[in-house]
N, C-alpha and C positions, 0 to 999 in steps of 0.2 A: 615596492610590492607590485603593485600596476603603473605602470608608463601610463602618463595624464591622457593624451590623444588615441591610448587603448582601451580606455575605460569604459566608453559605450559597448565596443565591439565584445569585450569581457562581458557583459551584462546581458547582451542580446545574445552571446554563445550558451552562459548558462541558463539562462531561461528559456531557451531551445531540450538544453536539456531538459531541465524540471520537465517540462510539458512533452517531452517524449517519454519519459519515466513513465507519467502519469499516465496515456496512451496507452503504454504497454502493460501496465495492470488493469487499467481494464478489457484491455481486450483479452489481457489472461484469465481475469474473473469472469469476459463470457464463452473465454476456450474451455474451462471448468463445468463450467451452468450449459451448455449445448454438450457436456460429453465428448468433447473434442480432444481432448486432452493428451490421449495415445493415440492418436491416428498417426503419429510420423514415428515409425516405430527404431528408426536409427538416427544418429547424429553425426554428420557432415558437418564441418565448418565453413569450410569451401565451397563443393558440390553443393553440401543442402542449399544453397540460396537459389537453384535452378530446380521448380514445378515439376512434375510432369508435364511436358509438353504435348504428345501426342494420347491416340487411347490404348496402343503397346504398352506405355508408360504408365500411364493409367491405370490399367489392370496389373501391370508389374508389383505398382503400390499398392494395390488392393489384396493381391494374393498374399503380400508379404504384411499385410496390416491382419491378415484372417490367422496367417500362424501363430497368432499370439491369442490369450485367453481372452483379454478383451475382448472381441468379435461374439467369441462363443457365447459368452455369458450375459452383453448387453445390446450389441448389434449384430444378432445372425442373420435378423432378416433383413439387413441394408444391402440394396444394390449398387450400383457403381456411381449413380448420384448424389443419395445421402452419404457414398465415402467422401465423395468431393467436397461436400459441403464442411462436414467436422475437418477434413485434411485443412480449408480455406483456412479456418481460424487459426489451428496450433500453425500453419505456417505464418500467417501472419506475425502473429502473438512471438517468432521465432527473427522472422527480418525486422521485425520493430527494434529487438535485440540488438543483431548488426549495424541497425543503422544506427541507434543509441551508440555504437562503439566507434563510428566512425566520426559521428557529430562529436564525442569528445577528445579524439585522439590527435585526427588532422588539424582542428584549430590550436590545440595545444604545442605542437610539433612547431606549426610558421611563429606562435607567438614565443617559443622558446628560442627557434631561431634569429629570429628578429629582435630578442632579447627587452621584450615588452612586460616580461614578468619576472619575477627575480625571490628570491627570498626563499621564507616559508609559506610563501602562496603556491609556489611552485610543489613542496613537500604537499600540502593541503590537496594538491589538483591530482598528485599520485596516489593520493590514498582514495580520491573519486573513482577513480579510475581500476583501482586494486579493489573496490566493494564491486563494483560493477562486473569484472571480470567473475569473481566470485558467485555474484546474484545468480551469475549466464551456468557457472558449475552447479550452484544448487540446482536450478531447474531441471539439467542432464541428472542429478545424484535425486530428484524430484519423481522426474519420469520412467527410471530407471527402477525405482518400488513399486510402478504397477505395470509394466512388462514380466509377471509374472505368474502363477497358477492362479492366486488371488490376482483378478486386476482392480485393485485398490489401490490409489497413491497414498502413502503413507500421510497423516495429516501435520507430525511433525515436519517432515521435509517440506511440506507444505506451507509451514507456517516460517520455517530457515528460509524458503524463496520469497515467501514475503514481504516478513521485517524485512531483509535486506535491500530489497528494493524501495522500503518505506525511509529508509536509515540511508541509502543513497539519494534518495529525495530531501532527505528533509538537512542534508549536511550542504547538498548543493545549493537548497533553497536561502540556509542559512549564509553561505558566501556572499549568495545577489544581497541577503541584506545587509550585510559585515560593508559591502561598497557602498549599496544607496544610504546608508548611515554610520558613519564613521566617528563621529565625536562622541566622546561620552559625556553624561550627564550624573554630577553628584547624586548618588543615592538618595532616595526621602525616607528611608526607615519603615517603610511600610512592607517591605519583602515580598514586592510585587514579585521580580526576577526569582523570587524561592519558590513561590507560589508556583508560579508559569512550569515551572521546571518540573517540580512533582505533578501537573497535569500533564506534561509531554510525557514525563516517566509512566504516568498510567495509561495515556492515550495509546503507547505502542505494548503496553502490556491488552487492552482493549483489543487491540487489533491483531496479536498473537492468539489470542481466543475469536478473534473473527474467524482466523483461519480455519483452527479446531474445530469450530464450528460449520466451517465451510466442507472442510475435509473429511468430516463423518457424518455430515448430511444432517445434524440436528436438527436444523430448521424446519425440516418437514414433519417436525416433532410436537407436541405440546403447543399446537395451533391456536392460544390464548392467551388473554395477555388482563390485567395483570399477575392471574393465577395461572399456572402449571396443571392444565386441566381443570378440576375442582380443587383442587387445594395451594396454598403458597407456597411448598416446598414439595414438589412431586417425590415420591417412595422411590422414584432410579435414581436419583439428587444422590443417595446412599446405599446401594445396592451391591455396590463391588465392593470386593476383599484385594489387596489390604486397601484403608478407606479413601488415600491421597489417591488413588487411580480413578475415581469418580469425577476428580475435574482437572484430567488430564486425558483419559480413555472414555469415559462414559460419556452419552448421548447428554441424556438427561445433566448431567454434572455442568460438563462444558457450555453448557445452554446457559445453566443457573446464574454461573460465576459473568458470562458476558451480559445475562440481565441486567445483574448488580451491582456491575464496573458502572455501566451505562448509568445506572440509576446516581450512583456516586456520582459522577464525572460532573453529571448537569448539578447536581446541586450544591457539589464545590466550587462549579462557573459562576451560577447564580452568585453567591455567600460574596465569591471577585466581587464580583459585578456591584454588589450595594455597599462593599465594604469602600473601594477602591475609586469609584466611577468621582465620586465631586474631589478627591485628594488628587487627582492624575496631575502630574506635572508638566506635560500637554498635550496638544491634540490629537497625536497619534495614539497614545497612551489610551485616552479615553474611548476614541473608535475603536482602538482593537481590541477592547472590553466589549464592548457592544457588538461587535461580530461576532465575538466568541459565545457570545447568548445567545444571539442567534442562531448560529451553526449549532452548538452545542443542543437547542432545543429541537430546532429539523433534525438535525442526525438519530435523535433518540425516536422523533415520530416515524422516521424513516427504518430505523429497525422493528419498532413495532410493527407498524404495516406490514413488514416485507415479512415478519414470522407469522399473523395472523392470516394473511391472505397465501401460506405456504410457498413463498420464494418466489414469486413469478421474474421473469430476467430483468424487466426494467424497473423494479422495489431496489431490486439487487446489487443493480448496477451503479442506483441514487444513492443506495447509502456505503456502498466503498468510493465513489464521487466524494460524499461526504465525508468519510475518515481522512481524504488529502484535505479537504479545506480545515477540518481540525487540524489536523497539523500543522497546516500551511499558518494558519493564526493564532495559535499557540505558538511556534518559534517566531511569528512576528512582534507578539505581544513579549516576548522575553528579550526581544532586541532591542523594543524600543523604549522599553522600561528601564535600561542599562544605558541606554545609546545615544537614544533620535534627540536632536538637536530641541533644546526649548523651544515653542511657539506660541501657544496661547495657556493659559489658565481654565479649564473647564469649568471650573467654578465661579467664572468669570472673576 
């Protein structure tokens, strides 16, 4: 699979990736959150990697960022500074892209040719490679729904850019550990690896309703917590006809359902956590219990804050932080429940 004297340099390539993934969502979450979102109103593959360099150029962009609705409708009165600044991020948020594609392509190429990988690790690293290329189309089929009369990006396309960038993260994350632990360990019957699994399953179902939630602005909604206003189930929870488009289209809906994921999620962790914590079969086992309580309990204070105090950028910013570190330990905690090599007994 890996040539033994490649197996650092495999390691340190894909956690370059991971952590440029990671990078480039959040800085897409603050190209979103600043409104920055359509400022580059065409797509270059090539070209786009080259700024405006002068202020000809400058106002070239500027003119041709004003023929679209956006401008009209959210920034008429930005002058040719506030363009530069929203321009900064979506371009950034855009090379983090390329350079993601070039961190995983060029080391892939010399280790193919050098014949340091072999197998179905090889099939495994094209299909990183085939989400990624993907991720980079959703964002264009993204941006593409609100260069339009409405400039609104669609929050489904929003939420297709997403996952996918979650799901290229969290397969790549998964390879560094498929190396750093390689041995399996007999099952103990406790269905620790079942359990893990149906958290991941709702984690990115969680994070699909982040989107939603991101993409239609709900948060600046229902500024309470843990009521919906005065009541636990606010009246727009059910307001649309027919009544599944309430938490799929509605405000209010899409709120409700990522409350309640949330509300689940922590006290499914919890239930792990006392069920599992003195049976672990070792040490890794049992820490990545106890992170996942951890994380799991910040990330839920972390949305609350960040909807009571109406989104401010850096609430924002800590708790999609925090849905990579759920993830990131929830697939650890499933790996090493199946995997990591015996070491100690927690239970002494």
């Amino acid at each position: 699979m890996i040539e033994t004297n490649a197996r650092r340099f495999v390691l340190y390539w894909l956690g370059s990736g991971c952590f440029l993934i990671f990078i480039m969502v959040l800085v897409g979450g603050i190209t979103r959150l600043t409104g920055s979102g359509l400022s580059m109103v065409d797509w270059k593959l090539i070209m786009g990697t080259i700024p405006p360099l002068n202020e000809s150029e400058w106002l070239t962009a500027f003119e041709a960022y004003k023929q679209f609705p956006e401008y009209d409708v959210k920034h008429a009165g930005f002058d040719l500074s506030d363009f530069k600044l929203i321009f900064f991020w979506e371009y950034l948020h855009r090379m983090i892209g390329r350079l993601i594609g070039l961190v995983f392509i060029i080391p892939f190429i010399i280790l193919l040719i050098r014949k340091k990988i072999r197998g179905v690790f090889i099939w495994k690293l094209l299909l990183l490679f085939s989400l990624g290329g993907l991720q980079g189309f959703f964002g264009w089929y993204m941006v593409k729904s609100g260069l339009a009369e409405i400039p609104h990006v669609s929050h489904f396309r929003l939420a297709l850019h997403l996952i996918t960038a979650f799901v290229t993260f969290a397969l790549t994350w998964w390879l560094i550990l498929s190396i750093l632990f390689p041995e399996r360990v007999e099952g103990t019957g406790d269905n620790v690896g079942f359990h893990a699994t149906v958290l991941i399953v709702l984690t990115f179902i969680q994070i699909i309703y982040g989107a939603f939630v991101a993409g239609l602005k709900a948060g600046l909604f229902y500024n309470t917590y843990p009521k919906m206003g005065d009541k636990w189930i606010a009246e727009g929870v059910y307001a649309m006809e027919p009544f599944y488009r309430n938490f799929i289209e509605g405000v209010a809906g899409v709120q409700f359902v990522h409350r309640y994921i949330a509300i689940f999620l922590l006290l499914y962790i919890f239930y792990m956590l006392f069920r599992y914590m003195r049976k672990a079969v070792n040490l890794y086992l049992g820490n990545a219990l106890i992170y996942l309580a951890v994380v799991g309990l910040t990330q839920v204070l972390l949305g609350i804050f960040t909807l009571i105090y109406g989104v401010p950028l850096a609430l924002a910013v800590l708790h999609q932080i925090g849905a990579f570190l759920m993830l990131m330990v929830l697939i650890y905690l499933l790996r090493v429940s199946r995997y990591a090599p015996v070491k100690h007994s927690i239970s002494g």
